[in-house]
Chimera marker file (.cmm) of the C-alpha trace (Angstrom):
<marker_set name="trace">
<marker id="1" x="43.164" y="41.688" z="17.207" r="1" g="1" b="0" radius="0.5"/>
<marker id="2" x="40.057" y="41.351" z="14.933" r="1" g="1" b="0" radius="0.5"/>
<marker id="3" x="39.993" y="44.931" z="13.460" r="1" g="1" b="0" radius="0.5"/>
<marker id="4" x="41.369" y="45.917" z="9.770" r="1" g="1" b="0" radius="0.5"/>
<marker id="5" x="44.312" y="47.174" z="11.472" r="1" g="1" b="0" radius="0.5"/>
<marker id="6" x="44.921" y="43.867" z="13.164" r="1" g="1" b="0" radius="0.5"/>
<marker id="7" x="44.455" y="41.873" z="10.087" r="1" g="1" b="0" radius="0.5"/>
<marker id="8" x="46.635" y="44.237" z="8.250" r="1" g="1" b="0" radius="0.5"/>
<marker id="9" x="49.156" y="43.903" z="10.699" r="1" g="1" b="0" radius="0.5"/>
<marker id="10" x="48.862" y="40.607" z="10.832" r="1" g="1" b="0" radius="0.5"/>
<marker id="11" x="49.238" y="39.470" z="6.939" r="1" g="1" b="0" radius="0.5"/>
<marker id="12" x="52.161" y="42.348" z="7.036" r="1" g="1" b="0" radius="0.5"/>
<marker id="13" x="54.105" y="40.095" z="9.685" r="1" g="1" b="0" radius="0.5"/>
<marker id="14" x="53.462" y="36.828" z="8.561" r="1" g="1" b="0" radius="0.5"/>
<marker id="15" x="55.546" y="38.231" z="5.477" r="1" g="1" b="0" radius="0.5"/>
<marker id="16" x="58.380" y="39.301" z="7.261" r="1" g="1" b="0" radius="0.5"/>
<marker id="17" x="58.520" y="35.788" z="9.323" r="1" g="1" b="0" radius="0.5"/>
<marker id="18" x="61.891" y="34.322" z="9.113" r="1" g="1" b="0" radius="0.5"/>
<marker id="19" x="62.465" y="31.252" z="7.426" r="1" g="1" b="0" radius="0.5"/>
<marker id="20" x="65.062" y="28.458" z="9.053" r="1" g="1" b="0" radius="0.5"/>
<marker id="21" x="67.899" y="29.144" z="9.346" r="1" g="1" b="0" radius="0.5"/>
<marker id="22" x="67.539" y="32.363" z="8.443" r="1" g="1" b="0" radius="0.5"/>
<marker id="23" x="67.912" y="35.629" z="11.553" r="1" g="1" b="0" radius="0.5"/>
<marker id="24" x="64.528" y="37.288" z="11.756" r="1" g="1" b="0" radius="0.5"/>
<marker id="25" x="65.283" y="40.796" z="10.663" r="1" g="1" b="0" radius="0.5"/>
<marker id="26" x="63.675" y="42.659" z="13.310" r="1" g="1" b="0" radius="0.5"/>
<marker id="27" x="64.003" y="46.526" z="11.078" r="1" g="1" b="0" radius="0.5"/>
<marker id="28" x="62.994" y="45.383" z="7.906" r="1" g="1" b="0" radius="0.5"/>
<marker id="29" x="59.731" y="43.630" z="9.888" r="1" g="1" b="0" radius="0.5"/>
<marker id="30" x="59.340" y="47.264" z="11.710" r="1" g="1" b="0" radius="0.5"/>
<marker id="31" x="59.304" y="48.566" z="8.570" r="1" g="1" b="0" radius="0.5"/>
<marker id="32" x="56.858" y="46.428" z="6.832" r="1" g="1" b="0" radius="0.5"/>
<marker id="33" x="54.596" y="47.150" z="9.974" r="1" g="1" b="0" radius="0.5"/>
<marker id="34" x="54.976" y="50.808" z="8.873" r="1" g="1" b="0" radius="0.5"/>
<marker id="35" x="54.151" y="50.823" z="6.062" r="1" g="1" b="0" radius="0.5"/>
<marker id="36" x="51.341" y="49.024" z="6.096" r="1" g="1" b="0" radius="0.5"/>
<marker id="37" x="49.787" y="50.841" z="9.029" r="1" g="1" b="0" radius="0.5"/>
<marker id="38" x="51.134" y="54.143" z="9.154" r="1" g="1" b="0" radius="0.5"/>
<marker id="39" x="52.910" y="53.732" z="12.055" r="1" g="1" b="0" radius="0.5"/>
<marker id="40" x="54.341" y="50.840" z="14.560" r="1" g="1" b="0" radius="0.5"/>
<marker id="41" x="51.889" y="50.628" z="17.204" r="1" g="1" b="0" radius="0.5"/>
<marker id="42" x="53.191" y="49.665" z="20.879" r="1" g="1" b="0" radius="0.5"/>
<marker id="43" x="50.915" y="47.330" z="21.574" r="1" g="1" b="0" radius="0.5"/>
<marker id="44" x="52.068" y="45.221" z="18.557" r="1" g="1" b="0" radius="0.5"/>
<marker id="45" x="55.114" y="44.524" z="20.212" r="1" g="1" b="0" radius="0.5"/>
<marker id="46" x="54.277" y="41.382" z="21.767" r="1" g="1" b="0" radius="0.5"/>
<marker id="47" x="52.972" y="40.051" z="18.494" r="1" g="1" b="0" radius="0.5"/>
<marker id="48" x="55.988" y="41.488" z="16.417" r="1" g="1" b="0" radius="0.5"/>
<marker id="49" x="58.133" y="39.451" z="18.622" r="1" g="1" b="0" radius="0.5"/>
<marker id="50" x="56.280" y="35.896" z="18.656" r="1" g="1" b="0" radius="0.5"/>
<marker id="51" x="56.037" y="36.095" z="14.879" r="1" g="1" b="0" radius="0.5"/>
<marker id="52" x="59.810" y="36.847" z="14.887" r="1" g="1" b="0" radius="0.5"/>
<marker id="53" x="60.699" y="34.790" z="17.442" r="1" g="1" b="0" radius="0.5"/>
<marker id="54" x="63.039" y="37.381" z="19.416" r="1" g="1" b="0" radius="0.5"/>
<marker id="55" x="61.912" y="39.282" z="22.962" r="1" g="1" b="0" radius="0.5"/>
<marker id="56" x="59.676" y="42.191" z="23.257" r="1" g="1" b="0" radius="0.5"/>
<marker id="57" x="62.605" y="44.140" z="24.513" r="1" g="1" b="0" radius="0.5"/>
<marker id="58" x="64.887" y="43.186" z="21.360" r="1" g="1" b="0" radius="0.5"/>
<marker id="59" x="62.041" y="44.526" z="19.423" r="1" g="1" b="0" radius="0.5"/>
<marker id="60" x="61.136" y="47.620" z="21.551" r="1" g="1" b="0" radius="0.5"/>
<marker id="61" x="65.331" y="48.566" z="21.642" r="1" g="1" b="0" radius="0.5"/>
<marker id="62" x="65.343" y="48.422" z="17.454" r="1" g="1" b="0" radius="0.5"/>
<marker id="63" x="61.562" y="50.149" z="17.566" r="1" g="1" b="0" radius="0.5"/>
<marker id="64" x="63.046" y="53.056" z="19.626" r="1" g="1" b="0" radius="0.5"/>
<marker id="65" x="66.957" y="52.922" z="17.682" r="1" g="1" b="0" radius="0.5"/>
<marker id="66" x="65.686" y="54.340" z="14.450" r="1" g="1" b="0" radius="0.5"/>
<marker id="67" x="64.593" y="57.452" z="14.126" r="1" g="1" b="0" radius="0.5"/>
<marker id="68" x="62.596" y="56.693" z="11.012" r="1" g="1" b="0" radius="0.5"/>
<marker id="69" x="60.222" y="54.506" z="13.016" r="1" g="1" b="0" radius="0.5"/>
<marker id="70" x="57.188" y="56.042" z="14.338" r="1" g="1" b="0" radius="0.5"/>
<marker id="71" x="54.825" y="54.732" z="17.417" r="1" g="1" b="0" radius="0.5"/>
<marker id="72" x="52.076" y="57.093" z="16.359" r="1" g="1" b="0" radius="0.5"/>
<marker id="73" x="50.364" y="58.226" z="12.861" r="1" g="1" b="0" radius="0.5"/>
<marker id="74" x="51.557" y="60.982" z="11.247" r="1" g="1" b="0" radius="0.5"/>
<marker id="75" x="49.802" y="63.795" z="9.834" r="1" g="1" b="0" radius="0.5"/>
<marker id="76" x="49.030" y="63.837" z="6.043" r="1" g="1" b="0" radius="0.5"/>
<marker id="77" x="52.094" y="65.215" z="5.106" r="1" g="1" b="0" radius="0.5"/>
<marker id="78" x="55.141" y="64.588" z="6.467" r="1" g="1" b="0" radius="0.5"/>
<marker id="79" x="57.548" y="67.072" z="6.834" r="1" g="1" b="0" radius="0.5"/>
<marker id="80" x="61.342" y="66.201" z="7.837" r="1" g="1" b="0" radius="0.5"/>
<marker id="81" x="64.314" y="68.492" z="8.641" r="1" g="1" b="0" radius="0.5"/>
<marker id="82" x="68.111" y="67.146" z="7.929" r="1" g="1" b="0" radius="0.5"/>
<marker id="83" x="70.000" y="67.488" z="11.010" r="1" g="1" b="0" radius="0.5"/>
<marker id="84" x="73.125" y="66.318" z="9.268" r="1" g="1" b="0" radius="0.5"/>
<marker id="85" x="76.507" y="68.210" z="9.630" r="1" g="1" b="0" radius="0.5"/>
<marker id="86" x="76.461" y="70.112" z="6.010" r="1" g="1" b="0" radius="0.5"/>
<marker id="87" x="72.204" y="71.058" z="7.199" r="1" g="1" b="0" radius="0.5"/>
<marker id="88" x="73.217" y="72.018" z="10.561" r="1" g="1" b="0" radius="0.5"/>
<marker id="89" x="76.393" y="74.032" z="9.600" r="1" g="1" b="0" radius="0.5"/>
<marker id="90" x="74.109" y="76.057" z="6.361" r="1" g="1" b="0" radius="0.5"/>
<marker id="91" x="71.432" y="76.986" z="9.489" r="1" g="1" b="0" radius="0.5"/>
<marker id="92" x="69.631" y="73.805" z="9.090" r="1" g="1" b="0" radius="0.5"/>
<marker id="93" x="68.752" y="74.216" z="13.145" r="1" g="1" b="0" radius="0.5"/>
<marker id="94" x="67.127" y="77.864" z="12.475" r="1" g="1" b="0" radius="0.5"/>
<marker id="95" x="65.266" y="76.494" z="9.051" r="1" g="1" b="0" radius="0.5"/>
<marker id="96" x="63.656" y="74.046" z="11.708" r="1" g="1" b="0" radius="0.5"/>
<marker id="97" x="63.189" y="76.353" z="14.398" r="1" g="1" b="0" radius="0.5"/>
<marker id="98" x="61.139" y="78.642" z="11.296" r="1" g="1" b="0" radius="0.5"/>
<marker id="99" x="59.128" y="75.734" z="10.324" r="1" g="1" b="0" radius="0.5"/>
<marker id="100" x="58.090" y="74.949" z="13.897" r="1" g="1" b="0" radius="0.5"/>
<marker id="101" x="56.828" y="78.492" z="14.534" r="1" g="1" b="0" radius="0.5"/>
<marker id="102" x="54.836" y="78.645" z="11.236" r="1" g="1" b="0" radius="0.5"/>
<marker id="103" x="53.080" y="75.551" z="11.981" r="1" g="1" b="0" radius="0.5"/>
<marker id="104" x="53.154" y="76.421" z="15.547" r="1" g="1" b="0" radius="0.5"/>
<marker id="105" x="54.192" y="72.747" z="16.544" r="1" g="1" b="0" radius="0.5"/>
<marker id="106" x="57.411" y="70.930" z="18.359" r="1" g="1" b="0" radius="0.5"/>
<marker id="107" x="59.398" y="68.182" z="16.954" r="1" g="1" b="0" radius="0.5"/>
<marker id="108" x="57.059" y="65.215" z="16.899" r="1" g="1" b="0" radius="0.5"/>
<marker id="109" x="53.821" y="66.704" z="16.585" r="1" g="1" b="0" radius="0.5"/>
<marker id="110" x="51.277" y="67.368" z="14.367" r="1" g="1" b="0" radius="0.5"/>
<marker id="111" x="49.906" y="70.653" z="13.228" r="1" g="1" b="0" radius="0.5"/>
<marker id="112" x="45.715" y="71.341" z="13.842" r="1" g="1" b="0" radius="0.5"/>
<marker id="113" x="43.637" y="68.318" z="12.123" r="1" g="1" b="0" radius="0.5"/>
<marker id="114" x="46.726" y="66.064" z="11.491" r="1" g="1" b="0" radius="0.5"/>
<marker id="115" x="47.870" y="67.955" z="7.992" r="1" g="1" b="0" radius="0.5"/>
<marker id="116" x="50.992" y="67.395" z="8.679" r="1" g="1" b="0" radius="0.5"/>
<marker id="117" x="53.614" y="65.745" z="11.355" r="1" g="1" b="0" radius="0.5"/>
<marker id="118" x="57.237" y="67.553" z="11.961" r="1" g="1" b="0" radius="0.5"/>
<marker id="119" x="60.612" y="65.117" z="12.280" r="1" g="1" b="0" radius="0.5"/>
<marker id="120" x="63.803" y="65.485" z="12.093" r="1" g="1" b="0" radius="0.5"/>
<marker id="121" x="65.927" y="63.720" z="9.957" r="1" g="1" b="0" radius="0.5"/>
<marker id="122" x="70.017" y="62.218" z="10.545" r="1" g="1" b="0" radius="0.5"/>
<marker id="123" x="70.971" y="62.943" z="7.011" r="1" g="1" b="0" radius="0.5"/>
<marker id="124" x="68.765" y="63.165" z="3.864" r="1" g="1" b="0" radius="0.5"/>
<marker id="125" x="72.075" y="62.631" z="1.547" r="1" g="1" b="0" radius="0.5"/>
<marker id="126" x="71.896" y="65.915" z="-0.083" r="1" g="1" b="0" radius="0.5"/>
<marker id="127" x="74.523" y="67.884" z="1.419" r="1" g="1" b="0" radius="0.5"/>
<marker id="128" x="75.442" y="70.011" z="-1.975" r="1" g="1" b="0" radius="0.5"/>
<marker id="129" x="72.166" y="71.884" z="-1.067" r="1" g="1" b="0" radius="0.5"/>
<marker id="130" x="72.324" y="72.163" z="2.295" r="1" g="1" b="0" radius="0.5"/>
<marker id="131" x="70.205" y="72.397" z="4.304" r="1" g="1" b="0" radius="0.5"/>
<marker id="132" x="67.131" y="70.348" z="2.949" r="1" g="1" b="0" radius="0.5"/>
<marker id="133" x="63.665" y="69.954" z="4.176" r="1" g="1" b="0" radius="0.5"/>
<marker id="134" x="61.783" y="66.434" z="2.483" r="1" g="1" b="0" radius="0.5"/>
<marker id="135" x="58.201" y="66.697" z="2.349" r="1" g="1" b="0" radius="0.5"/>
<marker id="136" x="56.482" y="63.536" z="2.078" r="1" g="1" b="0" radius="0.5"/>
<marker id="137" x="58.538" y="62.238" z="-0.828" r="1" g="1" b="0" radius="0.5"/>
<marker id="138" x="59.525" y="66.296" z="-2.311" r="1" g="1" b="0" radius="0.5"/>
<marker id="139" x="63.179" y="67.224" z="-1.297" r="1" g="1" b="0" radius="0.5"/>
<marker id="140" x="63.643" y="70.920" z="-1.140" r="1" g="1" b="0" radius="0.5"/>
<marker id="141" x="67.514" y="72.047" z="-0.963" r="1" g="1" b="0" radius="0.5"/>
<marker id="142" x="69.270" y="75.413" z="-0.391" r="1" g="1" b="0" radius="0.5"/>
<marker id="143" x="65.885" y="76.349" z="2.436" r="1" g="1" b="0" radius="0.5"/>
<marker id="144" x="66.063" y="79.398" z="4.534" r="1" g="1" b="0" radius="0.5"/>
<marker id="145" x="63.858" y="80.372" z="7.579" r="1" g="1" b="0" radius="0.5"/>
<marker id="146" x="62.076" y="83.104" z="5.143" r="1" g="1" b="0" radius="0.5"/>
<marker id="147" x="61.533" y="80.092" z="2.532" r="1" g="1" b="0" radius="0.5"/>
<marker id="148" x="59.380" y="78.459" z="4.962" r="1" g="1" b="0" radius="0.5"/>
<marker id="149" x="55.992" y="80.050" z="4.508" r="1" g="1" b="0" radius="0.5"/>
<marker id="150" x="56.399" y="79.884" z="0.639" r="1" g="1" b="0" radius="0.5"/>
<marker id="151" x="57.961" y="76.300" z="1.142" r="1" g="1" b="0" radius="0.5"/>
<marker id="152" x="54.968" y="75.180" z="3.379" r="1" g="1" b="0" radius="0.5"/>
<marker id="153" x="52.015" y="76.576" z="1.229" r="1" g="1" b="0" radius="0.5"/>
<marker id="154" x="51.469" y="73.990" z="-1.173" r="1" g="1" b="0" radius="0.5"/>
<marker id="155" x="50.958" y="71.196" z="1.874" r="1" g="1" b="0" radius="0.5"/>
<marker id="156" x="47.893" y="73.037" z="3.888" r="1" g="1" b="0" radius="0.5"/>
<link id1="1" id2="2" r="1" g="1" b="0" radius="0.2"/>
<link id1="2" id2="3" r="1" g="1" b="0" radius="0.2"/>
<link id1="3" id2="4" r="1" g="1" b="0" radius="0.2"/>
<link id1="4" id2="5" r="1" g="1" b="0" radius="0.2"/>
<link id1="5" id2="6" r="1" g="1" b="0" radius="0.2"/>
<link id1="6" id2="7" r="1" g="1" b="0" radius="0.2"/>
<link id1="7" id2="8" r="1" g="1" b="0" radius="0.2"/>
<link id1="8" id2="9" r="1" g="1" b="0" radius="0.2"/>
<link id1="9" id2="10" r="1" g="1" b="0" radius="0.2"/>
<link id1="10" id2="11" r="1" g="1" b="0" radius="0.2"/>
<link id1="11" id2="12" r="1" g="1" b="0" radius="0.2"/>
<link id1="12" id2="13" r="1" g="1" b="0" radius="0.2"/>
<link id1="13" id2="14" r="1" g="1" b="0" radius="0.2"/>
<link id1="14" id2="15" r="1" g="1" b="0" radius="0.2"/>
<link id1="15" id2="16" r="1" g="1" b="0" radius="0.2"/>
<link id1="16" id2="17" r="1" g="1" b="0" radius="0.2"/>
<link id1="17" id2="18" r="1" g="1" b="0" radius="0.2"/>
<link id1="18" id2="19" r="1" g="1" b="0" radius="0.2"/>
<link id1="19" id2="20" r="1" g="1" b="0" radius="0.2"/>
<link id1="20" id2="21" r="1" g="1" b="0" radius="0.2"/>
<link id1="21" id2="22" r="1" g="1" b="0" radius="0.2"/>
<link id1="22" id2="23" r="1" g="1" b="0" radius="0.2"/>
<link id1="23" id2="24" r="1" g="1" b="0" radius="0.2"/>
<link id1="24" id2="25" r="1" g="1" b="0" radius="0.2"/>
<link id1="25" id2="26" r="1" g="1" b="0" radius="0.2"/>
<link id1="26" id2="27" r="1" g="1" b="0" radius="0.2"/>
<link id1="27" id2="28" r="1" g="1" b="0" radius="0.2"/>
<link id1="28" id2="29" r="1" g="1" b="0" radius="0.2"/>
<link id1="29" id2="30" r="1" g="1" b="0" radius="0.2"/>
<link id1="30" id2="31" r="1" g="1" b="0" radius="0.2"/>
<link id1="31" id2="32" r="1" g="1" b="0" radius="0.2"/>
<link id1="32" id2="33" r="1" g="1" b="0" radius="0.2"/>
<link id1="33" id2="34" r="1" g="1" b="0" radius="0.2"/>
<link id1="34" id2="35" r="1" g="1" b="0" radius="0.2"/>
<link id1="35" id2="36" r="1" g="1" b="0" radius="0.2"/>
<link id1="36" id2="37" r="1" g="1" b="0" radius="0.2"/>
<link id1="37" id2="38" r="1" g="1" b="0" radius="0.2"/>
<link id1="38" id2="39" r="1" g="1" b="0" radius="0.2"/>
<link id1="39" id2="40" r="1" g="1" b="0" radius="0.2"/>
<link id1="40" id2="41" r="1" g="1" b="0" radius="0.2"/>
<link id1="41" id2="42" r="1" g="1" b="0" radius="0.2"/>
<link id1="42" id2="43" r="1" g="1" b="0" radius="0.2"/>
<link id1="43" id2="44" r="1" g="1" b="0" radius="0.2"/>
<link id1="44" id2="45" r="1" g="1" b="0" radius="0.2"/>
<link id1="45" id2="46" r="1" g="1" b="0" radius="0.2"/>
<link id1="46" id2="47" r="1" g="1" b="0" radius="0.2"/>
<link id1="47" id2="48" r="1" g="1" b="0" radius="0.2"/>
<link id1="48" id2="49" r="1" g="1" b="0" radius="0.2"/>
<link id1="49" id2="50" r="1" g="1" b="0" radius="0.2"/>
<link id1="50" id2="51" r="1" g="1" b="0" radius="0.2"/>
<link id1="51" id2="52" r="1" g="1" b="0" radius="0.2"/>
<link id1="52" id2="53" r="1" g="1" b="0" radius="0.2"/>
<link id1="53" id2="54" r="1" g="1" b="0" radius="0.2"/>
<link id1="54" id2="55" r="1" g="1" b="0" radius="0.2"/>
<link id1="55" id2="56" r="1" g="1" b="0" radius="0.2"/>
<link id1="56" id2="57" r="1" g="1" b="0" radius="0.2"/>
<link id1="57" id2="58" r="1" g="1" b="0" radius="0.2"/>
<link id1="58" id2="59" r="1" g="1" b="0" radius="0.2"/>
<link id1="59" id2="60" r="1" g="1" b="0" radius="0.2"/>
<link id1="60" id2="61" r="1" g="1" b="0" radius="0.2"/>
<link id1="61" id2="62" r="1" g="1" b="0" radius="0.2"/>
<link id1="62" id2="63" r="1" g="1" b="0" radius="0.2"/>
<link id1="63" id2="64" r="1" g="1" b="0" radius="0.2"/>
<link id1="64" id2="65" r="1" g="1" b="0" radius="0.2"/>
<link id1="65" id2="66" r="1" g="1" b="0" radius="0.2"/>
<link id1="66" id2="67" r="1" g="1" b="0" radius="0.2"/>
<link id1="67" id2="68" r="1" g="1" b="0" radius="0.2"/>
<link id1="68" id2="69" r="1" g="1" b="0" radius="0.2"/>
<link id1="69" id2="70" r="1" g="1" b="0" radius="0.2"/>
<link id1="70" id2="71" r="1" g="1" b="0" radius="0.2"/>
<link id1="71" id2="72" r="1" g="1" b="0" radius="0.2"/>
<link id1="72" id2="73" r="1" g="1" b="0" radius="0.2"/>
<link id1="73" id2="74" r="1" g="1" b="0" radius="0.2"/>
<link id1="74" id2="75" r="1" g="1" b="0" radius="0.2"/>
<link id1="75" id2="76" r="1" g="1" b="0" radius="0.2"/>
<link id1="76" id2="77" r="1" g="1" b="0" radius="0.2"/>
<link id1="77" id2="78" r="1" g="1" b="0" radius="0.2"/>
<link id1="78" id2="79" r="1" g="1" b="0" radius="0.2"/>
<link id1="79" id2="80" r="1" g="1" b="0" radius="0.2"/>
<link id1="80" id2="81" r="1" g="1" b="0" radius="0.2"/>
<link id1="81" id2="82" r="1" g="1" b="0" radius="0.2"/>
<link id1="82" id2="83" r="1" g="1" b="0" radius="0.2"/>
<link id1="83" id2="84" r="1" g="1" b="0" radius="0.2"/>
<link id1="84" id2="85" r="1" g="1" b="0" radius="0.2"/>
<link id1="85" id2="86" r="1" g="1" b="0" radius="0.2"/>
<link id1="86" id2="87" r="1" g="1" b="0" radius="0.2"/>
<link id1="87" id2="88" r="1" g="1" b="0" radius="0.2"/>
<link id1="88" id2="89" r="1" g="1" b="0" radius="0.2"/>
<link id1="89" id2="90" r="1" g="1" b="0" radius="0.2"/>
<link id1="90" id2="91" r="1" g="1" b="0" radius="0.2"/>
<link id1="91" id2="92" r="1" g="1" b="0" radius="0.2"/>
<link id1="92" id2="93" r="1" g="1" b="0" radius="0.2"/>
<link id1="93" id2="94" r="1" g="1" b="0" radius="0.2"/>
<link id1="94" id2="95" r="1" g="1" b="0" radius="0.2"/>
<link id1="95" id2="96" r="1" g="1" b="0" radius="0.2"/>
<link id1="96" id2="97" r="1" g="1" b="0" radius="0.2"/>
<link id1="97" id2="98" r="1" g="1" b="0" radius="0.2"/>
<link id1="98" id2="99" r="1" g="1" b="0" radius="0.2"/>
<link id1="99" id2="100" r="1" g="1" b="0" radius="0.2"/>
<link id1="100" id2="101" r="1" g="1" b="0" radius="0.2"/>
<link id1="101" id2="102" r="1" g="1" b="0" radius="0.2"/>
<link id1="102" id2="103" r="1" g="1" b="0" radius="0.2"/>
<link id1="103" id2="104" r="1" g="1" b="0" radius="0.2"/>
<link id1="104" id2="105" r="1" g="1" b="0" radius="0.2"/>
<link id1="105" id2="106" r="1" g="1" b="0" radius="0.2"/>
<link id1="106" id2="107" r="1" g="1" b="0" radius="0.2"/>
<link id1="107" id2="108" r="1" g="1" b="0" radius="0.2"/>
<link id1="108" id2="109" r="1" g="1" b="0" radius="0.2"/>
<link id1="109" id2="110" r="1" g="1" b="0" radius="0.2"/>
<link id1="110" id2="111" r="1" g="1" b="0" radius="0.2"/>
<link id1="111" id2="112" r="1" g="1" b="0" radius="0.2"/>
<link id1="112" id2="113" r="1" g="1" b="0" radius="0.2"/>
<link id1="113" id2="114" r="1" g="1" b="0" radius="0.2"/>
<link id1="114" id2="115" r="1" g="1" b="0" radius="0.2"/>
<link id1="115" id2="116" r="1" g="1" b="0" radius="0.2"/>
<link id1="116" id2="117" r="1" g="1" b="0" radius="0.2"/>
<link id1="117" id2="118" r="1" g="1" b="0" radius="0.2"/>
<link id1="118" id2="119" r="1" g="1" b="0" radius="0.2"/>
<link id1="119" id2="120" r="1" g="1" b="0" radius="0.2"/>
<link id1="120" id2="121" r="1" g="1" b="0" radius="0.2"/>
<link id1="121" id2="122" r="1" g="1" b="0" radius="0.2"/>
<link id1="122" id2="123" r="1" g="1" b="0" radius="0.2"/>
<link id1="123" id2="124" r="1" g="1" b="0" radius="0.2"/>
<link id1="124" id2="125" r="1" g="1" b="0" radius="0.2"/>
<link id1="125" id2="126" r="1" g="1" b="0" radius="0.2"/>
<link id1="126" id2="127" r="1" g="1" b="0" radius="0.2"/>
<link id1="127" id2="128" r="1" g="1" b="0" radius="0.2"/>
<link id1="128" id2="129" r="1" g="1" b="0" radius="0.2"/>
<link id1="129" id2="130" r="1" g="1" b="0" radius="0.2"/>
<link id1="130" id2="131" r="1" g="1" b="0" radius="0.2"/>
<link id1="131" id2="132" r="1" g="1" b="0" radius="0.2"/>
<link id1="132" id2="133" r="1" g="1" b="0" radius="0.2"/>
<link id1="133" id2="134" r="1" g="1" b="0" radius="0.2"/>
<link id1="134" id2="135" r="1" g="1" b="0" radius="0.2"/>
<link id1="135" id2="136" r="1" g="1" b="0" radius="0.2"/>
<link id1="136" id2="137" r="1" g="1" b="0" radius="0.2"/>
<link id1="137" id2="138" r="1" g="1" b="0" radius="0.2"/>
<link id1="138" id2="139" r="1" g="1" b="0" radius="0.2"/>
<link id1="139" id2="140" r="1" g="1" b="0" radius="0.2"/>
<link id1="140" id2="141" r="1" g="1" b="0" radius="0.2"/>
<link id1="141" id2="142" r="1" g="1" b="0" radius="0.2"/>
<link id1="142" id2="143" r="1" g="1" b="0" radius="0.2"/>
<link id1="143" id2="144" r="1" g="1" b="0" radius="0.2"/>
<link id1="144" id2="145" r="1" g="1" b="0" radius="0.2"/>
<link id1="145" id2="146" r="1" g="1" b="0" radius="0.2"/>
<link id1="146" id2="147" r="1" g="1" b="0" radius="0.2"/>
<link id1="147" id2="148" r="1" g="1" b="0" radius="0.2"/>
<link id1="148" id2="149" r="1" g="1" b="0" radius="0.2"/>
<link id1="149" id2="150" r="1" g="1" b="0" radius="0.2"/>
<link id1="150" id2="151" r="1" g="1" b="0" radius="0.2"/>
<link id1="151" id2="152" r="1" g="1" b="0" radius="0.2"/>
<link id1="152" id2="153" r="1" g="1" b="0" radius="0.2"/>
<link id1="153" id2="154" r="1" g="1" b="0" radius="0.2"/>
<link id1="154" id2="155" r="1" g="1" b="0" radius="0.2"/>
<link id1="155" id2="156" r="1" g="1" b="0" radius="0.2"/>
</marker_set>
């Protein structure tokens, strides 16, 4: 890979290269990858796992364990429902079910011209105000379908 995003992800995985004797810590190089690109792309699997010195499929299993890990780029903003017990018991399934008919999307996708990507999340660790909606790095608690518009309107 010769392109900006092959450099990037290059000098992002030579950082997360174990050193002896140390495990290579397949997540936290995932992660890294993330963040620096946006996204884990498939085809970086193979180099992922040389640099690590574990098996494509070890890396692929951990790439498709956590839900936080993405194989594609999200939108501009990214907007994640808690689908933790406390969010689904307070209606946290019809807040999402609201959001994905505002933005006309499914779980996964991205609304018209990327502005934003929908996710689910396992637990966003605010269960007093359940149920919560994070967008980008702004968590919203206490959300109900008819917030959603209101909730939504600052992220076009």
């Amino acid at each position: 890979m010769t392109t900006l995003h092959g450099q990037r992800l290059a000098e992002t995985l030579e950082s997360c290269r174990p050193v002896p004797p140390g495990k290579p810590n397949i997540l936290k190089a995932l992660l890294a990858v993330q963040s620096a690109l946006g996204h884990v792309p498939v085809s970086a699997i193979p180099q992922i796992a040389r640099v690590l010195g574990v098996s494509d499929a070890q890396v692929a299993g951990v790439l498709s364990y956590y839900s936080d890990l993405r194989i594609h780029s999200a939108g501009r903003h990214l907007i994640r429902v808690c689908m933790g017990e406390s969010c689904l018991a307070n209606h946290g399934g019809l807040v999402l079910r609201a959001i994905q008919d505002h933005l006309r999307i499914s779980v996964g996708g991205n609304a018209p011209e990327r502005r934003c990507t929908l996710e689910q999340m396992s637990c966003a660790g605010n269960c007093a105000v359940a149920p919560t909606v994070m967008i980008d790095k702004d968590l919203h608690g206490k959300v109900t379908p008819s917030d959603v518009p209101s909730l939504l309107e600052p992220y076009k």
